[in-house]
VOPAGU-2260 file (C-alpha; in pm, 1 decimal, decimal comma):
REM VOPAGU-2260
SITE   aa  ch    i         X         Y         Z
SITE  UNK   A    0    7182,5   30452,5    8386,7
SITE  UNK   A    1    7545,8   30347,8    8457,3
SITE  UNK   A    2    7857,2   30426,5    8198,8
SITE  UNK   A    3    7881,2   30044,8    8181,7
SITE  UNK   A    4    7470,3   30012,0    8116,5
SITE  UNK   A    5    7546,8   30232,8    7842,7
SITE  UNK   A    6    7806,9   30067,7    7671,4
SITE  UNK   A    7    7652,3   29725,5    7688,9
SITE  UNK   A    8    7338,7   29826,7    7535,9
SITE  UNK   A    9    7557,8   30009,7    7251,8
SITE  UNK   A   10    7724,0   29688,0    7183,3
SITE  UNK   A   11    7381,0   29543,7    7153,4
SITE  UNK   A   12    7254,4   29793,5    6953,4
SITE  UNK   A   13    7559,3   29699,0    6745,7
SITE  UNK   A   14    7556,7   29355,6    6776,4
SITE  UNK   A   15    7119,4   29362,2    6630,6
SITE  UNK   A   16    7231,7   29562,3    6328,6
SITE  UNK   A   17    7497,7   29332,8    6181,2
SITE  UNK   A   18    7139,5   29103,0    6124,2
SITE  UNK   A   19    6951,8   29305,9    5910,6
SITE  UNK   A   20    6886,2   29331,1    5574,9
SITE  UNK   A   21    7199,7   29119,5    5468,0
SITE  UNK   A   22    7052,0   28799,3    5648,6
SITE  UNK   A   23    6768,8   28801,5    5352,8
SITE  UNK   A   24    6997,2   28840,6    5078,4
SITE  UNK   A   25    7147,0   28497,4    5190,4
SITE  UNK   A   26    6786,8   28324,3    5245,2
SITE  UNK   A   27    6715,0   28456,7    4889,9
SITE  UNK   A   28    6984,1   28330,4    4726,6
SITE  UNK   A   29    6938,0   27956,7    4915,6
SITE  UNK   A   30    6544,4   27955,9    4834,5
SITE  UNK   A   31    6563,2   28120,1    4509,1
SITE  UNK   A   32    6736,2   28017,5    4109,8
SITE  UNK   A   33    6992,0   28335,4    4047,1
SITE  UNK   A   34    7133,2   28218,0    3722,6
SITE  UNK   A   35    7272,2   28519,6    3629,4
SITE  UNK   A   36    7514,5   28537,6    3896,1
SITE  UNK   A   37    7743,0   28194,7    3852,2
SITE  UNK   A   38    7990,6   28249,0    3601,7
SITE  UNK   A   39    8061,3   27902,0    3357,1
SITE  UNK   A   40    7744,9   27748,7    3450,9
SITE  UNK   A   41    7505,0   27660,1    3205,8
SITE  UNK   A   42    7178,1   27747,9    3287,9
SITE  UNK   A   43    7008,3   27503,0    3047,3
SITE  UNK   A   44    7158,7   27213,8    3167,4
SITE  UNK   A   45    6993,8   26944,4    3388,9
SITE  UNK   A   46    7119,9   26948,4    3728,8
SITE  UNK   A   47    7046,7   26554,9    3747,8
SITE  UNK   A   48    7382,5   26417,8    3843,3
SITE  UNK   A   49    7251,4   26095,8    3653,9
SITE  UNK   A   50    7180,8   26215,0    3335,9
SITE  UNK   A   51    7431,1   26213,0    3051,9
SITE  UNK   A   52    7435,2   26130,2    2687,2
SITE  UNK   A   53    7485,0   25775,6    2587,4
SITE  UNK   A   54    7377,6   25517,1    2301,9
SITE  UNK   A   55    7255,4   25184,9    2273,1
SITE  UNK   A   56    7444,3   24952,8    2054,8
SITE  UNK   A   57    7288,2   24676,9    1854,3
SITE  UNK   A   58    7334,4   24314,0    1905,4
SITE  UNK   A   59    7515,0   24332,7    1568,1
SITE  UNK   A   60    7710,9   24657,7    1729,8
SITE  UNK   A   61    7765,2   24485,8    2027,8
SITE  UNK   A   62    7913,7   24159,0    1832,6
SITE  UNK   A   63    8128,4   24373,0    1688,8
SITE  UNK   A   64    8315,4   24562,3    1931,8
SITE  UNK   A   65    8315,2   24254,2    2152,5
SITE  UNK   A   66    8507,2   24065,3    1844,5
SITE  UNK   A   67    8748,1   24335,8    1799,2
SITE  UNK   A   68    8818,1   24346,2    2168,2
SITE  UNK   A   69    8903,3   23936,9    2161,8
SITE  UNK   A   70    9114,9   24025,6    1829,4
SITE  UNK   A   71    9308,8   24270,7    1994,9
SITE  UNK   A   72    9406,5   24111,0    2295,9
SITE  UNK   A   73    9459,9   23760,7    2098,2
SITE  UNK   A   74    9687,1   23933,1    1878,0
SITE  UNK   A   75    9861,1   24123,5    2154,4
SITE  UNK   A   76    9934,3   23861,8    2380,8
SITE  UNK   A   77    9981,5   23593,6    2079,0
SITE  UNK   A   78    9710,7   23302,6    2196,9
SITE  UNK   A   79    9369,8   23168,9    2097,5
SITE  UNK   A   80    9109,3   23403,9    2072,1
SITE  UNK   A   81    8894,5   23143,3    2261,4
SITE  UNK   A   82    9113,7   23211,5    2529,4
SITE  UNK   A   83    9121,6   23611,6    2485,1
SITE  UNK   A   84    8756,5   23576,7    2529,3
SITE  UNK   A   85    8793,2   23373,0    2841,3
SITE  UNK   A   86    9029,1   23595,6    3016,1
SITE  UNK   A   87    8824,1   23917,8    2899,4
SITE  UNK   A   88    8521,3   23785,8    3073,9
SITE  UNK   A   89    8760,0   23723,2    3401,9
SITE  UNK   A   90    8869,6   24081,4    3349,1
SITE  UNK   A   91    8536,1   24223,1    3241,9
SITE  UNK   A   92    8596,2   24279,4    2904,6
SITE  UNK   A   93    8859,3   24562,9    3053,4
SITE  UNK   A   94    9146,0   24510,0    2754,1
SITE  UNK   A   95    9381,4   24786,8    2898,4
SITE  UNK   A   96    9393,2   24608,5    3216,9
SITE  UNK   A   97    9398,3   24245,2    3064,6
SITE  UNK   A   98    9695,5   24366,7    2862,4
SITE  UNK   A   99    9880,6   24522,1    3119,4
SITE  UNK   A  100    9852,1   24204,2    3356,3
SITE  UNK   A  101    9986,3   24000,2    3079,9
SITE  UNK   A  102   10292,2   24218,3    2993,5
SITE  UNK   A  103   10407,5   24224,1    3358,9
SITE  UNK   A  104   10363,1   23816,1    3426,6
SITE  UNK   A  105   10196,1   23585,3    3144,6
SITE  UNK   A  106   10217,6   23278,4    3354,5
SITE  UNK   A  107   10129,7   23421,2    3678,0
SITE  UNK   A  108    9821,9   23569,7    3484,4
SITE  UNK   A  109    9730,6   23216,6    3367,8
SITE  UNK   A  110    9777,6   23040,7    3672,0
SITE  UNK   A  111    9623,7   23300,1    3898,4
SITE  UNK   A  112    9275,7   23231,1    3641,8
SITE  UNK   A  113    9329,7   22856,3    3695,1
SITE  UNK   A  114    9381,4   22785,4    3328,7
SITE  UNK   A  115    9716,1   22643,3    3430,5
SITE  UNK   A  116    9796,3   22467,2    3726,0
SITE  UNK   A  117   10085,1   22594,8    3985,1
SITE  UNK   A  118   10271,0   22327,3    3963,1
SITE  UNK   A  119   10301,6   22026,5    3755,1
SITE  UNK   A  120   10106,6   21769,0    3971,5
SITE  UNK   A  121   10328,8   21481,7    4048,4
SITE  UNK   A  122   10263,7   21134,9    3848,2
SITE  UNK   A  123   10078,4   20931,0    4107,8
SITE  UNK   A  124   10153,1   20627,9    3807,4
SITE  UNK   A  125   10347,5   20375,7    3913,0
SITE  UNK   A  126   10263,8   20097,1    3672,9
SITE  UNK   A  127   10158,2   20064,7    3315,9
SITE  UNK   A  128    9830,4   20292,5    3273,5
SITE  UNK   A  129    9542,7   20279,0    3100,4
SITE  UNK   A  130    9373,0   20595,5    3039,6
SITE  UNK   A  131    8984,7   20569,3    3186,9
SITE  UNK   A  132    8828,0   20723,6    2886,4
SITE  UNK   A  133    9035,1   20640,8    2612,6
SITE  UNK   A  134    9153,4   20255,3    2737,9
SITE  UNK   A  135    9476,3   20321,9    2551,1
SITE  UNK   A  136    9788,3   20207,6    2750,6
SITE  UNK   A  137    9997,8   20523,4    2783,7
SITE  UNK   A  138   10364,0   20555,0    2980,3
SITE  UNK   A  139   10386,4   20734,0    3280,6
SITE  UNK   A  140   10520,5   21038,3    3135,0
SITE  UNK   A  141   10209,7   21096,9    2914,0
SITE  UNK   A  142    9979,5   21017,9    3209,3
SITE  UNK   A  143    9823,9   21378,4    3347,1
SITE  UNK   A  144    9729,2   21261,0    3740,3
SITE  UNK   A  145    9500,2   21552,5    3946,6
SITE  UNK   A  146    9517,9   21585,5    4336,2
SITE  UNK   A  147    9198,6   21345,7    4417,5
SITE  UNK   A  148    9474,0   21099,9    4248,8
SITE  UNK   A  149    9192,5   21037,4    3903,2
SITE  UNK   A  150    9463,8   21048,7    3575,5
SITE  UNK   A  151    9387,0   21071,9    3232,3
SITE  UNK   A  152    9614,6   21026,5    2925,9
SITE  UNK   A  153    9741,6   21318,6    2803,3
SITE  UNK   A  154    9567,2   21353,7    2552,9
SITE  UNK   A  155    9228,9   21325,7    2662,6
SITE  UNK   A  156    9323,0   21586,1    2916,7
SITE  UNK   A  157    9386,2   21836,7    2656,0
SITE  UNK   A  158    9079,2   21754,2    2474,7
SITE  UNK   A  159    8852,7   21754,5    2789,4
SITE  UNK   A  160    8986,4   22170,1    2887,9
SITE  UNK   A  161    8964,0   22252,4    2494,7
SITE  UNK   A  162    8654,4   22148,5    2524,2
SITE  UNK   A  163    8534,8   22319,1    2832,8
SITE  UNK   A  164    8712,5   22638,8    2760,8
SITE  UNK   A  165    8541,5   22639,5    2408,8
SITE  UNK   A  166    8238,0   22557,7    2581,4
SITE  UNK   A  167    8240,0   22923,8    2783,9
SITE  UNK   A  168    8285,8   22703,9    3089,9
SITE  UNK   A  169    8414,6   22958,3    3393,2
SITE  UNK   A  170    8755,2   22938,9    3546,4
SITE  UNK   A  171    8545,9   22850,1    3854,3
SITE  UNK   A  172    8427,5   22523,4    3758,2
SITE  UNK   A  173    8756,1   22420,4    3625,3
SITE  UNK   A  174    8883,2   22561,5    3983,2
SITE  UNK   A  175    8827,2   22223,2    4151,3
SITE  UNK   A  176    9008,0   21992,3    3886,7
């Protein structure tokens, strides 16, 4: 055998014995439970990611917190708590967030939820009026017209979106007025 031979089948040699024993030691830990090795681990604990403590709340519970949720952010931002509620359900029922919103632009936050329009929509009155629901003569200035060019005293407007917000009816459907 050659000097080279030789020192290729020593680094072989060499090479085989860095796979021994330690290989198994590795499998063993993969295939088997060592809890005595991992430090801060409890071994009692599930190792379902999904499982965690929690509580169910009765509907009395549940009236509860949702009340003091409406209180607090009717008292905080100083309107109707059938509005709170309104804008709670647009920002599901997340008061930190609702609150923060509010503080950095109140009438951006309304208008952006449709509960106020952009802009004032223009008069499309040019004669006396008679308000379709009401049949009261009303001046121009208490006339509220919408885009599809319908108007409606002003006080049967306000009535109508009471109403409707009292009612629980979304933003949405009040989207297209």
């Amino acid at each position: 055998m050659s000097f080279e031979q030789e020192d290729i089948e020593e680094a072989m040699d060499a090479d085989s014995s860095d796979y021994g024993d330690d290989d198994d030691d590795d499998e063993d830990d993969y295939y088997t439970r060592n809890d005595g090795e991992d430090e801060g681990i409890d071994p009692n604990q599930e190792e379902d990611p999904e499982n965690f403590d929690y509580s169910l709340l009765s509907v009395d519970e549940t009236m509860e917190l949702l009340g003091s949720m409406v209180a607090k952010a009717s008292k905080d931002m100083q309107i109707p708590h059938h509005l709170a509620r309104l804008l709670l359900v647009a920002y599901s029922w997340d008061v930190g967030k609702l609150l923060e919103r509010h503080r950095v632009d109140p009438a951006g936050l309304m208008v952006d939820l449709h509960l106020v329009p952009k802009k004032q929509p223009r008069s499309m009155v040019t004669r006396a009026f008679v308000c379709p629901v009401c049949f009261q003569r009303c001046s121009k200035s208490n006339v509220t017209t919408l885009s599809c060019g319908h108007g409606f005293c002003d006080l049967c407007w306000n009535a109508y979106l009471t109403n409707q917000i009292q009612n629980g009816v979304s933003t949405s459907k009040l989207n297209n007025l």
